[in-house]
N, CA, C and O atoms as a Tinker XYZ file with bonds, in Angstrom:
   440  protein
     1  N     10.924000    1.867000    4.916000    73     2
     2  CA    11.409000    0.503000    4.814000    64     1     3
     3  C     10.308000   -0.457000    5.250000    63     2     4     5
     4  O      9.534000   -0.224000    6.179000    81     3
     5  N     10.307000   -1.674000    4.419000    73     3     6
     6  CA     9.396000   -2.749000    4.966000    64     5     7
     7  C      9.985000   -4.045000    4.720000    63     6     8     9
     8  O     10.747000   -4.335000    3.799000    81     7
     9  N      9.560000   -4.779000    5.623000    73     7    10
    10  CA     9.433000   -6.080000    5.912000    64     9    11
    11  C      8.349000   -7.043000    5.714000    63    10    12    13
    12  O      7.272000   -6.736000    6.224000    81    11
    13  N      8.432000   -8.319000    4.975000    73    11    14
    14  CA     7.049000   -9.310000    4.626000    64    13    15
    15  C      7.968000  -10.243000    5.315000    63    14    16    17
    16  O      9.196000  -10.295000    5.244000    81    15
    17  N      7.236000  -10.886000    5.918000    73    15    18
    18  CA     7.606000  -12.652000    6.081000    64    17    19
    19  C      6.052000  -13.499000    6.336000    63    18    20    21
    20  O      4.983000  -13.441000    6.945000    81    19
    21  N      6.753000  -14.201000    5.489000    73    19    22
    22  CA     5.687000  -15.178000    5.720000    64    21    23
    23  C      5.731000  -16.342000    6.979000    63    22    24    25
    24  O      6.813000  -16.652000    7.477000    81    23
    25  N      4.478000  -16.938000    7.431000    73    23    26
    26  CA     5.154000  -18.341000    8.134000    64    25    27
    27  C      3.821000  -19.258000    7.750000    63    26    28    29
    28  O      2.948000  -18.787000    7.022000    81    27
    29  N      3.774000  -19.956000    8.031000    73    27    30
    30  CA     2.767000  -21.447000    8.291000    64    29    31
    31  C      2.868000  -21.374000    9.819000    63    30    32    33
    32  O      3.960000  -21.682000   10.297000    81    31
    33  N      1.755000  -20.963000   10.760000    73    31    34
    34  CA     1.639000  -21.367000   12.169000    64    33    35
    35  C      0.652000  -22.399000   12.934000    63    34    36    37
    36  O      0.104000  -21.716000   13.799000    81    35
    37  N      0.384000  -23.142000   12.980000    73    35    38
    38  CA    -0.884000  -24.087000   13.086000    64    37    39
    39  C     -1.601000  -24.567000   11.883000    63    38    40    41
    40  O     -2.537000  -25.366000   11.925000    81    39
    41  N     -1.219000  -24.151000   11.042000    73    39    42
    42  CA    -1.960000  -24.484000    9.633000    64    41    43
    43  C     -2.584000  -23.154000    9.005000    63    42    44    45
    44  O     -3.268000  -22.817000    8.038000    81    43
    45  N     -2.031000  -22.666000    9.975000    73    43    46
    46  CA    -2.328000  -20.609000    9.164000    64    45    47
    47  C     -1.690000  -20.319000    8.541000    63    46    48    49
    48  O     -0.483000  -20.427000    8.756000    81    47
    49  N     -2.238000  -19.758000    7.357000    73    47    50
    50  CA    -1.029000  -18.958000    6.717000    64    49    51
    51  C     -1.215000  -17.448000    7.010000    63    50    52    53
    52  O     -2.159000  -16.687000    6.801000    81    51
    53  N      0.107000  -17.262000    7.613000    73    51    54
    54  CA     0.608000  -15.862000    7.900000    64    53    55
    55  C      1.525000  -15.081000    6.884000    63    54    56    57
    56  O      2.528000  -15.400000    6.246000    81    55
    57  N      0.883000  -14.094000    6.976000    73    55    58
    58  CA     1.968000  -12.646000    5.966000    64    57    59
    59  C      1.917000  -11.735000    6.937000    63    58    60    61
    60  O      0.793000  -11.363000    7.273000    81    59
    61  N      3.172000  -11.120000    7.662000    73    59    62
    62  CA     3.482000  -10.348000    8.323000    64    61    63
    63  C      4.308000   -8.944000    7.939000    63    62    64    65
    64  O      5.416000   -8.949000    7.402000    81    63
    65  N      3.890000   -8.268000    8.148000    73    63    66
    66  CA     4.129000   -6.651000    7.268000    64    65    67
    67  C      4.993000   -6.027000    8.161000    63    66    68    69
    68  O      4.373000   -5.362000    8.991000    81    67
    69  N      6.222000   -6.002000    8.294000    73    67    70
    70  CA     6.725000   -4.743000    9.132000    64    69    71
    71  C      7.372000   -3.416000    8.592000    63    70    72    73
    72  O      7.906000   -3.511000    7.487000    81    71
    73  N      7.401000   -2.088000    9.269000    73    71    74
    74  CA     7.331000   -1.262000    9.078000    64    73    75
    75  C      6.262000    0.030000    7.767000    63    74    76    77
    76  O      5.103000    0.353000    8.029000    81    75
    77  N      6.727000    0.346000    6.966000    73    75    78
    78  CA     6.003000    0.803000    6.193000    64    77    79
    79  C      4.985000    0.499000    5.189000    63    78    80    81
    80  O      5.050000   -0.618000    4.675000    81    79
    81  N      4.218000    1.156000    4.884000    73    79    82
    82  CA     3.713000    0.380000    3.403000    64    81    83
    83  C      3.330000    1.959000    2.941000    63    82    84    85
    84  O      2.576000    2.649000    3.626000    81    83
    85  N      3.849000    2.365000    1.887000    73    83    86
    86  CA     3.616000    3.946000    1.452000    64    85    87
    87  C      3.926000    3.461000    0.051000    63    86    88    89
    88  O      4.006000    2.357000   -0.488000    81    87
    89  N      4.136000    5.283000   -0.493000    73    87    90
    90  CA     4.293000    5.042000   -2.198000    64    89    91
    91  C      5.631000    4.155000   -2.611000    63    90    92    93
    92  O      5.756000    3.484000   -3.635000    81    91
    93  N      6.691000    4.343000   -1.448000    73    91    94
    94  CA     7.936000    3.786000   -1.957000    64    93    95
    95  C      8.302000    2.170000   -1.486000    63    94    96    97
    96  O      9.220000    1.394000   -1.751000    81    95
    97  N      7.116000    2.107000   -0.674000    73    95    98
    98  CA     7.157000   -0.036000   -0.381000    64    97    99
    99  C      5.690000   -0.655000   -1.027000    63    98   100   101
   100  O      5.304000   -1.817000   -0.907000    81    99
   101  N      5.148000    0.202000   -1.580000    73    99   102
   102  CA     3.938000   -0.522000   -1.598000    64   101   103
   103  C      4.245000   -1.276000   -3.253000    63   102   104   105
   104  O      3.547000   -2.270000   -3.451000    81   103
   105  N      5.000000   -0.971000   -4.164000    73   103   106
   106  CA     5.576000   -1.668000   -5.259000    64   105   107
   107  C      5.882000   -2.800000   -5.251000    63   106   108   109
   108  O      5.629000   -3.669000   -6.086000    81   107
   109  N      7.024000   -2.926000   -3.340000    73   107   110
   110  CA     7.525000   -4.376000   -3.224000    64   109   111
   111  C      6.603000   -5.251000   -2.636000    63   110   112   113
   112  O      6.546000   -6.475000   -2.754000    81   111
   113  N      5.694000   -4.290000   -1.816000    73   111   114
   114  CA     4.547000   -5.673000   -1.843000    64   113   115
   115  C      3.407000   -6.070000   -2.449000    63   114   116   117
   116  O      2.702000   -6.974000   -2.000000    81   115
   117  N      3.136000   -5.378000   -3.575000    73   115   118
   118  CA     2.325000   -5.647000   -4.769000    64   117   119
   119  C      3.094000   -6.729000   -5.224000    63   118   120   121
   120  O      2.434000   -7.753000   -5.398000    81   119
   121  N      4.644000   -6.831000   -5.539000    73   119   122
   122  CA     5.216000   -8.119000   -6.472000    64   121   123
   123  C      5.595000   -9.184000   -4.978000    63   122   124   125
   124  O      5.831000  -10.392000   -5.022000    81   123
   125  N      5.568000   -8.536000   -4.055000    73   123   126
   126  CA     5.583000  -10.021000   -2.945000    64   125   127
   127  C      4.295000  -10.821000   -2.964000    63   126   128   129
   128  O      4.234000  -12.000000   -2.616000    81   127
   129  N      3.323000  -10.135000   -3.372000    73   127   130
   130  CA     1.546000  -10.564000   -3.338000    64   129   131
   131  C      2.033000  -11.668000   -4.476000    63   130   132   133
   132  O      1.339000  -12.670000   -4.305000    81   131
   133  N      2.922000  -11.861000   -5.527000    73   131   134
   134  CA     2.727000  -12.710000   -6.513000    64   133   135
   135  C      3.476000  -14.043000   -5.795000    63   134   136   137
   136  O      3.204000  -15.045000   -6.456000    81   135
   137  N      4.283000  -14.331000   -4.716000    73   135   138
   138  CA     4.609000  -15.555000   -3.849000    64   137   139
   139  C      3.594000  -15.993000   -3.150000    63   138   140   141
   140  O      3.374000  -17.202000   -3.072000    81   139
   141  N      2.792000  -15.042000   -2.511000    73   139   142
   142  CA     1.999000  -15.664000   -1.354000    64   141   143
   143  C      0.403000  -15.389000   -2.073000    63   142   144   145
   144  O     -0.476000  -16.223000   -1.858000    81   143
   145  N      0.181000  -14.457000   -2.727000    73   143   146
   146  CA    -1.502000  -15.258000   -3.337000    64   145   147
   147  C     -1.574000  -16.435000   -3.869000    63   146   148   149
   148  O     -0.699000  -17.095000   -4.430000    81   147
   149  N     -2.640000  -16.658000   -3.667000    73   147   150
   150  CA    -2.490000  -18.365000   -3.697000    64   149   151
   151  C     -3.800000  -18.962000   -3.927000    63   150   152   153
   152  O     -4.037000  -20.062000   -4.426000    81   151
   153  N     -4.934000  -17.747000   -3.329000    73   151   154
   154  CA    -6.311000  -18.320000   -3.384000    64   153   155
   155  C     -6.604000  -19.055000   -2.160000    63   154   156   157
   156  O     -7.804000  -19.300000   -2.035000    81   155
   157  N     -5.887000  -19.457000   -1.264000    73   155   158
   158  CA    -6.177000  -20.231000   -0.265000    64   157   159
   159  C     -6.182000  -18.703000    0.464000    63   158   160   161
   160  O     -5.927000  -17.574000    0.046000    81   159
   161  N     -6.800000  -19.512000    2.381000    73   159   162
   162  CA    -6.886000  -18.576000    3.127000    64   161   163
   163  C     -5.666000  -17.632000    4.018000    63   162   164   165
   164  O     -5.181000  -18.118000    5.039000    81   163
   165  N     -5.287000  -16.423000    3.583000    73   163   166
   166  CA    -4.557000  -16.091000    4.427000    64   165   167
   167  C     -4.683000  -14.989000    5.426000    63   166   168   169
   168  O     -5.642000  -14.264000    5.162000    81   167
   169  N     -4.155000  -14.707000    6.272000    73   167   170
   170  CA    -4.199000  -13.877000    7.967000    64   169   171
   171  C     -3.059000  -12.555000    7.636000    63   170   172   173
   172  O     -2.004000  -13.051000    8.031000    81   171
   173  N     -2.795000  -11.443000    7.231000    73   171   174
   174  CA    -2.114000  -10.144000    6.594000    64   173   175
   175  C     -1.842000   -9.953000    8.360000    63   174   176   177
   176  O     -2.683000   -9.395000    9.065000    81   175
   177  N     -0.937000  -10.341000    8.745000    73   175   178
   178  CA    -0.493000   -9.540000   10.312000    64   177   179
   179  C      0.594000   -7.924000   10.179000    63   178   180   181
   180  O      1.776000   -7.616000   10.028000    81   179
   181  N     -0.524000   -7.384000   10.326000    73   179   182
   182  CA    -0.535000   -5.646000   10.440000    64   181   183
   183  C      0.320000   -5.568000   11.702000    63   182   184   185
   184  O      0.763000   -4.420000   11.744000    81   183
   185  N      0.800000   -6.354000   12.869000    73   183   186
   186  CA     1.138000   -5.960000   13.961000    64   185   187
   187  C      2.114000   -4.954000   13.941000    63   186   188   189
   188  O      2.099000   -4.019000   14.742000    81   187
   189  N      2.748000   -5.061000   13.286000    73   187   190
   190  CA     4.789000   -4.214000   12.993000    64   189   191
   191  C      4.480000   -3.107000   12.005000    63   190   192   193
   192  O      5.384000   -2.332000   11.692000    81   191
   193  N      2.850000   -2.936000   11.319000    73   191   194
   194  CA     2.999000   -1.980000   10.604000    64   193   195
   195  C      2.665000   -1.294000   11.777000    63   194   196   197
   196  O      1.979000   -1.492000   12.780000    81   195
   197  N      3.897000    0.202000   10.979000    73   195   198
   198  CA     3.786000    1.479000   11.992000    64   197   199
   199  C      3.108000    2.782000   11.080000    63   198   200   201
   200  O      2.661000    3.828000   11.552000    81   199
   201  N      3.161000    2.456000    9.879000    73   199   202
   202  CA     2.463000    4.026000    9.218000    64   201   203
   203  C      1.894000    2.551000    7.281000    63   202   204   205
   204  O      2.234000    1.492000    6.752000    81   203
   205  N      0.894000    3.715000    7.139000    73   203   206
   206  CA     0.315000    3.142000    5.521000    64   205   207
   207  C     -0.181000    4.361000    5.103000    63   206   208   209
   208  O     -0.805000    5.168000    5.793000    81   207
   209  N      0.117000    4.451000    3.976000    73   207   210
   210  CA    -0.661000    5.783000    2.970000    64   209   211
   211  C     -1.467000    5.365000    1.967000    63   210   212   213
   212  O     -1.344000    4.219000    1.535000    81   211
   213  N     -2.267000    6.107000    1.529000    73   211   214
   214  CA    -3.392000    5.582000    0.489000    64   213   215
   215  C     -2.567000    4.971000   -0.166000    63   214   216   217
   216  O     -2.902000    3.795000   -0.020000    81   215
   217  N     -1.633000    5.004000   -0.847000    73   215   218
   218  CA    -0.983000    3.795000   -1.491000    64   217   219
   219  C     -0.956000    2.539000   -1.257000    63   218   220   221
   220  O     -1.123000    1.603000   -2.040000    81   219
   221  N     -0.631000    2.542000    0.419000    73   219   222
   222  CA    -0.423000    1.333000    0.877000    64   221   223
   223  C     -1.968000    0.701000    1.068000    63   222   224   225
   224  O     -2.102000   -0.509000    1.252000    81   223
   225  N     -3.013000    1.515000    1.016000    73   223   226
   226  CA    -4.158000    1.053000    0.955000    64   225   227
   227  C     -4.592000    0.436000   -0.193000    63   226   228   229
   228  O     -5.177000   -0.647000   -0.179000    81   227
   229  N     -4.272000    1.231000   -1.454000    73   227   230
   230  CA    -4.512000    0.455000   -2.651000    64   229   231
   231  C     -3.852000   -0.644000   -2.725000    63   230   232   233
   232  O     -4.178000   -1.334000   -3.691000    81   231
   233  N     -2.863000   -1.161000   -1.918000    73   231   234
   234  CA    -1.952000   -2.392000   -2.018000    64   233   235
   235  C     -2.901000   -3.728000   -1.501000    63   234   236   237
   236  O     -3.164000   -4.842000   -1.955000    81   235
   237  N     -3.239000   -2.972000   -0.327000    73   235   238
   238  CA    -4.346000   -4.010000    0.211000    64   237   239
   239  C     -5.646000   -4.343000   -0.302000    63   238   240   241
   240  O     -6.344000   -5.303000    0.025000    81   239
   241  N     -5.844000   -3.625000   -0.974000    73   239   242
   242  CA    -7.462000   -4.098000   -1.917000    64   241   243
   243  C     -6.879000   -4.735000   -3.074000    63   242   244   245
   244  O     -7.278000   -5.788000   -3.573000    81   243
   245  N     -5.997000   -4.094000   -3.433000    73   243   246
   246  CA    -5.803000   -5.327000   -4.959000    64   245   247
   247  C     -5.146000   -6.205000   -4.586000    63   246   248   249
   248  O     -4.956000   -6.974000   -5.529000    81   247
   249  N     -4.527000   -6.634000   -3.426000    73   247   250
   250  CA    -4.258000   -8.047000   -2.946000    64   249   251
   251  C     -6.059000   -8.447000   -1.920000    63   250   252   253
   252  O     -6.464000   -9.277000   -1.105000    81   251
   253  N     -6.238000   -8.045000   -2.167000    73   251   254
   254  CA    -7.729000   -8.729000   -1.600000    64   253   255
   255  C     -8.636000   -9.002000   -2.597000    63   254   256   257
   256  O     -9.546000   -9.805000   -2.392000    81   255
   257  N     -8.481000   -8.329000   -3.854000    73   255   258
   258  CA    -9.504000   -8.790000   -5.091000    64   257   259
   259  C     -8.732000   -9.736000   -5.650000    63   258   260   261
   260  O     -9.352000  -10.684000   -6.131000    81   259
   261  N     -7.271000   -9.763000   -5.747000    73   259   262
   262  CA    -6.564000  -10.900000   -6.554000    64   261   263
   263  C     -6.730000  -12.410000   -5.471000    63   262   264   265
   264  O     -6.694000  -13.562000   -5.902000    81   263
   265  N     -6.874000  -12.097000   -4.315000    73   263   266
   266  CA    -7.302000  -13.268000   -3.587000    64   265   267
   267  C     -8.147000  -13.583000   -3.629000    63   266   268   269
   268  O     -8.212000  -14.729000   -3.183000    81   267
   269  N     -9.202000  -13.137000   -4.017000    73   267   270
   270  CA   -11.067000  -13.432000   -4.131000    64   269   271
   271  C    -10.933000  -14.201000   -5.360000    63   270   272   273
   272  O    -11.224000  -15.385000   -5.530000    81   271
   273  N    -10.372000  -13.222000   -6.339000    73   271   274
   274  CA   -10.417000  -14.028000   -7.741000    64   273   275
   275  C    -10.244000  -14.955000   -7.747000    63   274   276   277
   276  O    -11.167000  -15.525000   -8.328000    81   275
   277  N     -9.232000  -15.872000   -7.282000    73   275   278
   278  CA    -8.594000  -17.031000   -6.820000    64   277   279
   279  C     -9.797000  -17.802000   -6.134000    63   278   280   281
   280  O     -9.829000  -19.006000   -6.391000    81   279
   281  N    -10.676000  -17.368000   -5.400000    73   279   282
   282  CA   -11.208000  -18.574000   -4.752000    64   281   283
   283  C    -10.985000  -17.981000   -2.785000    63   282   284   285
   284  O    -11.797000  -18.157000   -1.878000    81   283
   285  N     -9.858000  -17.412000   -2.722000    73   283   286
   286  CA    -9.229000  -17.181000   -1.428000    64   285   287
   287  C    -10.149000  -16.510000   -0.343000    63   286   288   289
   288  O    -11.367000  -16.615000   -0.486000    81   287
   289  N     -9.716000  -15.931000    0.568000    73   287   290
   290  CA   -10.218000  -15.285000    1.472000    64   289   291
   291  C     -8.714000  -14.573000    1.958000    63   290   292   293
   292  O     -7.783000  -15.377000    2.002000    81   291
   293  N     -8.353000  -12.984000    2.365000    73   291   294
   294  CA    -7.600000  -12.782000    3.024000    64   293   295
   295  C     -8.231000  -11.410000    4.095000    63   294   296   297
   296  O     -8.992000  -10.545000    3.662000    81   295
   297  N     -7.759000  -11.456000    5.435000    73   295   298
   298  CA    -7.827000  -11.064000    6.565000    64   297   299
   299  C     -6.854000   -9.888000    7.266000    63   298   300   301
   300  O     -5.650000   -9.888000    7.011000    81   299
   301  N     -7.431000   -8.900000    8.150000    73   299   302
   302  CA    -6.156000   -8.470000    8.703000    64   301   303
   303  C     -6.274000   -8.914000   10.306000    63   302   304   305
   304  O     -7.343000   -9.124000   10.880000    81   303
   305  N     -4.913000   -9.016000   10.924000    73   303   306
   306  CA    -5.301000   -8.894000   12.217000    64   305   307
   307  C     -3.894000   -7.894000   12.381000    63   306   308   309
   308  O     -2.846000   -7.685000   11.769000    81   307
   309  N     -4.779000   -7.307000   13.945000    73   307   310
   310  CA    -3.750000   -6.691000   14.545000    64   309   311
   311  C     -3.088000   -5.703000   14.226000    63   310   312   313
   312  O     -1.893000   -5.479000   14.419000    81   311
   313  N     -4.111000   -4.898000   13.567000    73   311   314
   314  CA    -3.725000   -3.308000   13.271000    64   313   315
   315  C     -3.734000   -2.574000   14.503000    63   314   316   317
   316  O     -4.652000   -2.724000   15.310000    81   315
   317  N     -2.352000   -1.443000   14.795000    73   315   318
   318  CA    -2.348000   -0.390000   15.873000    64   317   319
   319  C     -2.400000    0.884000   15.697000    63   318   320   321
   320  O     -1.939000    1.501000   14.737000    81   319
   321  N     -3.072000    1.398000   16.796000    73   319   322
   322  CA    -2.091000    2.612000   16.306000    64   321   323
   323  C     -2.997000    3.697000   15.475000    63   322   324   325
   324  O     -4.178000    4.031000   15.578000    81   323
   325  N     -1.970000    4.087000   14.638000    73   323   326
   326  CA    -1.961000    5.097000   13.989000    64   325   327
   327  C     -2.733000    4.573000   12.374000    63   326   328   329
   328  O     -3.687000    5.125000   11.827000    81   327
   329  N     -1.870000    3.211000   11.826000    73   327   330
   330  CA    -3.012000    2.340000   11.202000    64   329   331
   331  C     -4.630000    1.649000   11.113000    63   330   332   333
   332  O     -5.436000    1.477000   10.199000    81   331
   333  N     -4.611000    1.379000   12.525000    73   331   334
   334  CA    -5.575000    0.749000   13.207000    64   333   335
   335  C     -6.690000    2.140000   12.312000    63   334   336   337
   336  O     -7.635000    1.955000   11.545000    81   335
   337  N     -6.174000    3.283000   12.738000    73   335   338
   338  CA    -7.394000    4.445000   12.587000    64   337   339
   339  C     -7.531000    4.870000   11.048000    63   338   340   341
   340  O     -8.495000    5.504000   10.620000    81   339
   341  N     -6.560000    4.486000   10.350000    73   339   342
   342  CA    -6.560000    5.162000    8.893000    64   341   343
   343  C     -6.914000    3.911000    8.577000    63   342   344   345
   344  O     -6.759000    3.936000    7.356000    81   343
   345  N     -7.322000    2.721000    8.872000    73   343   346
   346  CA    -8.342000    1.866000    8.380000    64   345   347
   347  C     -9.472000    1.951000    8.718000    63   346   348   349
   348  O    -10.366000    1.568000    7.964000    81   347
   349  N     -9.717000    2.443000    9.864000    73   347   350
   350  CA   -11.293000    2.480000    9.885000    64   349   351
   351  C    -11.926000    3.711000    9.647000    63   350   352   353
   352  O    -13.150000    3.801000    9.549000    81   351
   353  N    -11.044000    4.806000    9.534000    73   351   354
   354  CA   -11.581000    6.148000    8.711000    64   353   355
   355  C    -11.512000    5.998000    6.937000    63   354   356   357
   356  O    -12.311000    6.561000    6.189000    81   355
   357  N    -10.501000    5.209000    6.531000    73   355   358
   358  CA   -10.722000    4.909000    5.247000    64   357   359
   359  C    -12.143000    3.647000    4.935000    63   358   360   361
   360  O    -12.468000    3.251000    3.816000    81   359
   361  N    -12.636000    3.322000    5.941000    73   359   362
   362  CA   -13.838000    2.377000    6.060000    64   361   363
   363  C    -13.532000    0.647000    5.439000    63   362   364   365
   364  O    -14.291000   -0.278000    5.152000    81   363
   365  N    -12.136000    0.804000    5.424000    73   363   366
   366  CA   -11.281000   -0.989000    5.341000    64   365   367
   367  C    -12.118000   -1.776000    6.107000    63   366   368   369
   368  O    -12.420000   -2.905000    5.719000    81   367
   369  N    -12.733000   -1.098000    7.657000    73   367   370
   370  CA   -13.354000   -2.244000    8.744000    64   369   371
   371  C    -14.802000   -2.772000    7.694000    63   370   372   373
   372  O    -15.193000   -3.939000    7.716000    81   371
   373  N    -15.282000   -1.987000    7.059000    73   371   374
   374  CA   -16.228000   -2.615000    5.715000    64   373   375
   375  C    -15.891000   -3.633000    5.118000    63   374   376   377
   376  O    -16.551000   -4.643000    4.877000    81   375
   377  N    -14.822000   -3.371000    4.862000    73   375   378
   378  CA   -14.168000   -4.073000    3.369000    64   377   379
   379  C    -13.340000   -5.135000    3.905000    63   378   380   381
   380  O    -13.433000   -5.948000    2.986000    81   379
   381  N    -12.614000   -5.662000    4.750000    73   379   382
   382  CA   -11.888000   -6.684000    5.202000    64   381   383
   383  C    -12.599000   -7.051000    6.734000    63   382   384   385
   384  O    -13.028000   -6.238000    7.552000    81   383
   385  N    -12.583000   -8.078000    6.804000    73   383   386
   386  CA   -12.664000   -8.800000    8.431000    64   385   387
   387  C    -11.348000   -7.920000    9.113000    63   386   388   389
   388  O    -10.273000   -7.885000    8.514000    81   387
   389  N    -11.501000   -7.368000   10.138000    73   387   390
   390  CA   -10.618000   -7.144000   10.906000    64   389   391
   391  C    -10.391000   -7.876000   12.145000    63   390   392   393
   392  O    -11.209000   -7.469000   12.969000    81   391
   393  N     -9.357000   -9.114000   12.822000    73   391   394
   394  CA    -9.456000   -8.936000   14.188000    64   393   395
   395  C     -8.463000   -8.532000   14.980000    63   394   396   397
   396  O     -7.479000   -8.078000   14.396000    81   395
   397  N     -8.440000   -8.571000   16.245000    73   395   398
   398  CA    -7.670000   -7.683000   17.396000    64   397   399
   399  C     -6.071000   -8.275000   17.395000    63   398   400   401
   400  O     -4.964000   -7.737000   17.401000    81   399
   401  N     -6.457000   -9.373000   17.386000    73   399   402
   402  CA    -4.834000  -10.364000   17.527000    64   401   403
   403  C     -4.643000  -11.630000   15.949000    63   402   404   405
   404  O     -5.583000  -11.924000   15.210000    81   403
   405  N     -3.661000  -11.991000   15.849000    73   403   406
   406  CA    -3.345000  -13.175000   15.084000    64   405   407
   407  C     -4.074000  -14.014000   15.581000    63   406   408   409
   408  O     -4.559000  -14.573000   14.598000    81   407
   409  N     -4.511000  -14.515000   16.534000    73   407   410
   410  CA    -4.593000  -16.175000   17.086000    64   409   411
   411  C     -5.761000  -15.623000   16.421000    63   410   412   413
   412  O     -6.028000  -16.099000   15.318000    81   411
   413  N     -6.787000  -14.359000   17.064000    73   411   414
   414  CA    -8.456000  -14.206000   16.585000    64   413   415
   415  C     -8.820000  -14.580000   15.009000    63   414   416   417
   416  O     -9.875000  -14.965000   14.506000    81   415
   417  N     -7.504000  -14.307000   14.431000    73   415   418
   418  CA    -7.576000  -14.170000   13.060000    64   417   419
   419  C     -7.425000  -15.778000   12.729000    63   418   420   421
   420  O     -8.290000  -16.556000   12.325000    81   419
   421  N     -6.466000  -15.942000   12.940000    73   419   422
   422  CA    -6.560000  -17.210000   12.507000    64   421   423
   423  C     -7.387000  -18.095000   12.759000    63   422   424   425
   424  O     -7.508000  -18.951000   11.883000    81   423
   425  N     -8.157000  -18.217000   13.871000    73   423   426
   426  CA    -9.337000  -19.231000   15.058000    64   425   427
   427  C    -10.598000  -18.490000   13.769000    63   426   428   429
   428  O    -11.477000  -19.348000   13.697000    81   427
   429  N    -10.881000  -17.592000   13.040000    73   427   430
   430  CA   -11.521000  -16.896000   12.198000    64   429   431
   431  C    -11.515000  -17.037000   10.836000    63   430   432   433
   432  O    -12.405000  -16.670000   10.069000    81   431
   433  N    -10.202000  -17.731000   10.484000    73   431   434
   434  CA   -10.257000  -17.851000    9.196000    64   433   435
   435  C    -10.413000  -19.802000    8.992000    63   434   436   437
   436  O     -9.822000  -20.699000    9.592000    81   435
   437  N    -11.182000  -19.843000    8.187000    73   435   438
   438  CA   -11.451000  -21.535000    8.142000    64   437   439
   439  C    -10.714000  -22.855000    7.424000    63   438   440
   440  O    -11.171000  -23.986000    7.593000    81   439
């Protein structure tokens, strides 16, 4: 099961991911990516994710190339865990800005 919400926090835009992102949620947030890409800058808060599978990895690069395309920039903050490590063994810390908390992320994104 997963959870997206979005918010506006200081003038950030936040997408917040909770629980899963695998073969059987990563569908709903490929078509949630079509509300919130936008091309502008947004902050992906990983905090509530608890597990991602290469699926859920491919979710995150093609919402990171469809945001580039656009003009955008998008970010993660606040990966834990068990995620935290299957991003940086899948070598994501390459490929996306990572920071520790939301506020870093956002004080990071311009």
């Amino acid at each position: 099961m997963m959870k997206i919400t979005e918010v506006n926090q200081n003038g950030c835009s936040l997408i917040r991911v909770d629980g899963r992102l695998d073969t059987l949620t990563a569908p709903e947030f490929d078509a949630a990516g079509d509300r919130w890409i936008s091309g502008g800058r947004q902050v992906l808060d990983l905090s509530g994710l608890v597990y991602i599978s290469s699926a859920g990895l491919r979710s995150l690069l093609l919402a990171q190339r469809r945001q580039q395309s656009l003009g955008g920039t998008l970010v993660l903050a606040a990966p834990g865990g068990l995620v935290e490590e299957v991003l940086s063994v899948a070598g994501f810390d390459t490929l996306f800005d990572i920071y520790s908390t939301v506020e870093e992320a956002c004080r990071g994104v311009p």
